[in-house]
N, C-alpha and C positions, 0 to 999 in steps of 0.2 A: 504493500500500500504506500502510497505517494502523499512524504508528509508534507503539508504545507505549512511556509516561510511565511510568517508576518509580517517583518519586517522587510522583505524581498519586493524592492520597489521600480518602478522604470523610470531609470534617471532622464532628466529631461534640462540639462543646467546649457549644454553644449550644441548646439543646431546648425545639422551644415544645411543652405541654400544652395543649388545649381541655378546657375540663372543666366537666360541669354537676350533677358528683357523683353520678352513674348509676355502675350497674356497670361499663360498657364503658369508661366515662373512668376509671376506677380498674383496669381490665387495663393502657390504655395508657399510665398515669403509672407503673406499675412495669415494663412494658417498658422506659421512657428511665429510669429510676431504674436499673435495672441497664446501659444502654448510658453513664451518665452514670457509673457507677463504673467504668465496663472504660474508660472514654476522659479521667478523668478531665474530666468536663463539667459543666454547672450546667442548671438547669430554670425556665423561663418558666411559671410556670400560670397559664392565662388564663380567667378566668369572663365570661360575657356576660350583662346584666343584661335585655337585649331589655325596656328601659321603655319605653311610650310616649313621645314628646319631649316632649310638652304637661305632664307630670313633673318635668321641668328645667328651670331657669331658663335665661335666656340667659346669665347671671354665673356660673353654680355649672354645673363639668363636674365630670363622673365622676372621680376619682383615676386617674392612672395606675398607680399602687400604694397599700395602705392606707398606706404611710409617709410620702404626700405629698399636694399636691395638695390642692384647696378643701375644707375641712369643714364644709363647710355645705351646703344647700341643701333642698327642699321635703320634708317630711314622711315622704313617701312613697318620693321614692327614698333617704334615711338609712333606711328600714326594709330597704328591702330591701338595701341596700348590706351594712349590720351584718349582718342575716342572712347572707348570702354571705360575711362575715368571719370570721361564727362556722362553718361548715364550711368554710372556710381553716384554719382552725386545728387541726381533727378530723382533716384529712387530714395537713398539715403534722406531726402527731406517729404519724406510721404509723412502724415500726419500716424497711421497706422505705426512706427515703427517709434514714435516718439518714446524716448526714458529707455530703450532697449540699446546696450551695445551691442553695435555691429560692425564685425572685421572687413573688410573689401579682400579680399583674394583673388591673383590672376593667376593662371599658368596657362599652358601651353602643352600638353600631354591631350594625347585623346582623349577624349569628352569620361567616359566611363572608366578610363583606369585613372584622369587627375582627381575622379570625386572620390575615388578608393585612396586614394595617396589621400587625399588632403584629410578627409576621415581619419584615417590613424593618425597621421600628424598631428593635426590637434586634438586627439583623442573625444572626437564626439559620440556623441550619446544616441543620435538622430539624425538621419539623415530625411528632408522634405523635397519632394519634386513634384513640378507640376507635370500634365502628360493630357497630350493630345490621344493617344493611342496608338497603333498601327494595325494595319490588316493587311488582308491579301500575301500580294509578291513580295509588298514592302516588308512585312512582316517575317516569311520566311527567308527571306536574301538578308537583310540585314539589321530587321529588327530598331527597334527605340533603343537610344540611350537609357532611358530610364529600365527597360527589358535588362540591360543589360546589369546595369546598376544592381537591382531586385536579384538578378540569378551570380552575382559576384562578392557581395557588402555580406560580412559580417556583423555588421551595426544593423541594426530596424530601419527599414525603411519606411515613411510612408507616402505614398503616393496620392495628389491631389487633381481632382479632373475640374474642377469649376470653383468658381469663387465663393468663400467662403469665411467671412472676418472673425465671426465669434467661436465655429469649428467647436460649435453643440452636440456630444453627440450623445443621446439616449439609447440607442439599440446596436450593437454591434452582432453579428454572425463569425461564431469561429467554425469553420468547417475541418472536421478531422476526422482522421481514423480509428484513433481511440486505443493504441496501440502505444508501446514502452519507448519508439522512439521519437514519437510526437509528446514526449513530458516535459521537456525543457523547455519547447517551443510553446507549448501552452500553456505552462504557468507564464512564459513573457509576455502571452495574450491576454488573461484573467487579470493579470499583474495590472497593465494597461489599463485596462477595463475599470476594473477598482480605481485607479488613480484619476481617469476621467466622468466616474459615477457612471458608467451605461451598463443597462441589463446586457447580457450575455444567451444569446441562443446560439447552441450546440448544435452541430450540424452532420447528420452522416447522411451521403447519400448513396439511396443503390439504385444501381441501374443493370441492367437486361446479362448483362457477364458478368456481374458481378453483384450476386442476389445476397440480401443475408435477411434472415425469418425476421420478424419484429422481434421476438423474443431473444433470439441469438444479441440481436443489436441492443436494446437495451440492456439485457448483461453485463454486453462489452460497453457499453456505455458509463452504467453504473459503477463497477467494478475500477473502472477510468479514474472517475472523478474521484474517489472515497480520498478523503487526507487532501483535498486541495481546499477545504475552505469555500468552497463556491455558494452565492448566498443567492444573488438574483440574478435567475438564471433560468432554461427552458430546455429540456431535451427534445428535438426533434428528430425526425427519421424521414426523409425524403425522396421520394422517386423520381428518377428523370434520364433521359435517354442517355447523358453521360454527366459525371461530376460536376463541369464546368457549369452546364444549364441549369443541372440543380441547385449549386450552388447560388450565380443570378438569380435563376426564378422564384426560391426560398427568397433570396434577400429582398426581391421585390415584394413579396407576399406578407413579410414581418414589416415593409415599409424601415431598414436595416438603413442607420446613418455610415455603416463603414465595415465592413470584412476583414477579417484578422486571419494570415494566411503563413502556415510553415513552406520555408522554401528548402530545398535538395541543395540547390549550389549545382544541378549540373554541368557540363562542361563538353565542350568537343564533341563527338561522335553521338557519345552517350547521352548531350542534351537534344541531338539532332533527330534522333531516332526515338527517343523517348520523350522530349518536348518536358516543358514544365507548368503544372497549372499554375504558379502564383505568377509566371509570367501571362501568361495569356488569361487571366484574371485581369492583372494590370495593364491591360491594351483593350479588355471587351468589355470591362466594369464600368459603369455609369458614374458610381458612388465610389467613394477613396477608400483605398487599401493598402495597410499597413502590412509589411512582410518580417517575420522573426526566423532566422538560420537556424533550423536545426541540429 
């Protein structure tokens, strides 16, 4: 039995932003603008300049922030740096971010492994992104940043599709299997949960290969939870042609403010062939979804 930590909390002090000053990167900097006033926290925003290298000197890197770091270097990437400085700045006096420190961050790495670097760097707690989504060709050929973020990050991510200032959320969906290696990942979920006050509905769903009786499922449902603590909260048992649909069509049906989703981390061949649902959650999900690693 799975004892549950009381004091086991989801630290929330540290907030990285991506942001390439799109709309969706400005929903999900006033999401963590408002998780950074309820928790008392600060904000990382991070811009990716994605220059060609042959731009840079081998002497002259990027600044890790405009307050340090070489001032110099070729032409063309001071253009574009300053540019990126001047909407630092546009954003930086939004009324939403007021009383909240926020770092400016540049680099220059691919979009997806500089939010991985910069995350450890400064040892955040959160990573926030907005996200358009992706489908189709896009999707299989080369996928969102953010896709890529969600199947690489260590750190929680969560993922923001529309704007949203106060980031209320009452009802959350954690869908799982209810099995010994989904326990870490799901007390990070409840953990969550608790610290933002939202009922919590449990989610398993079966579909057509993969039947389980009600009885079997509730079982293994029960048997799940005992020693986690869990106070308010719903078990559900859902049918649907496959996970993913269940998963949506439940969230729609409980009217669910956010999905709480354990990701694999897979990788290479093995993510190709086997896909991942918290990525393509986070591409097909209406409602934002926060991801906890396994």
């Amino acid at each position: 039995m799975y004892l549950f930590n009381p004091i086991l909390k989801i630290i929330m002090k540290k907030i990285l932003v991506p942001t390439d000053f799109s709309i969706y990167a400005e929903s999900a900097l006033r999401v963590a603008a408002s998780l950074a006033k309820k928790h008392n926290g600060e904000i990382y925003l991070l811009h990716m300049l994605g220059l060609p290298m042959d731009l840079m000197s081998d002497s002259d890197t990027v600044p890790d922030s405009f307050g340090g770091g070489s001032a110099g270097g070729p032409p063309e990437a001071m253009f574009f740096m300053k540019m990126a400085h001047k909407r630092f700045q546009e954003v930086l006096s939004s009324d939403f971010l007021e009383g909240i420190t926020v770092h400016e961050t540049i680099q220059n790495y691919r979009v997806f492994e500089g939010i991985i670097d910069t995350a450890h760097k400064n040892d955040v707690d959160l990573i926030v992104m907005g996200s358009q989504g992706a489908s189709g060709a896009k999707e299989m050929i080369i996928g969102s940043n953010t896709e890529k973020v969600v199947r690489t990050s260590d750190v929680p991510v969560l993922v923001i599709k529309k704007e949203d200032e106060t980031f209320d959320i009452n009802d959350m969906v954690i869908p799982c299997e209810f099995t010994d290696e989904y326990k870490d990942s799901f007390m990070k979920s409840i953990t969550f949960a608790n610290d933002i006050n939202a009922k919590t509905h449990l989610l398993m769903v079966n579909t057509p290969n993969k039947f389980t009786t009600t009885a079997e499922a509730e079982e293994r449902m029960n048997n799940f939870i005992q020693g986690t603590g869990l106070k308010n909260y719903t078990l559900n048992i859902y049918n649907d042609i496959s996970i993913e649909k269940g998963i949506l069509n439940f969230s729609n049906t409980v009217k669910a403010d956010i999905i709480a989703m354990s990701t694999h981390g897979r990788k290479g061949l093995s993510h190709f062939f086997n896909g991942s649902l918290s990525e393509d959650l986070v591409n097909h999900a209406k409602r934002p979804v926060i991801t906890f690693k396994m």
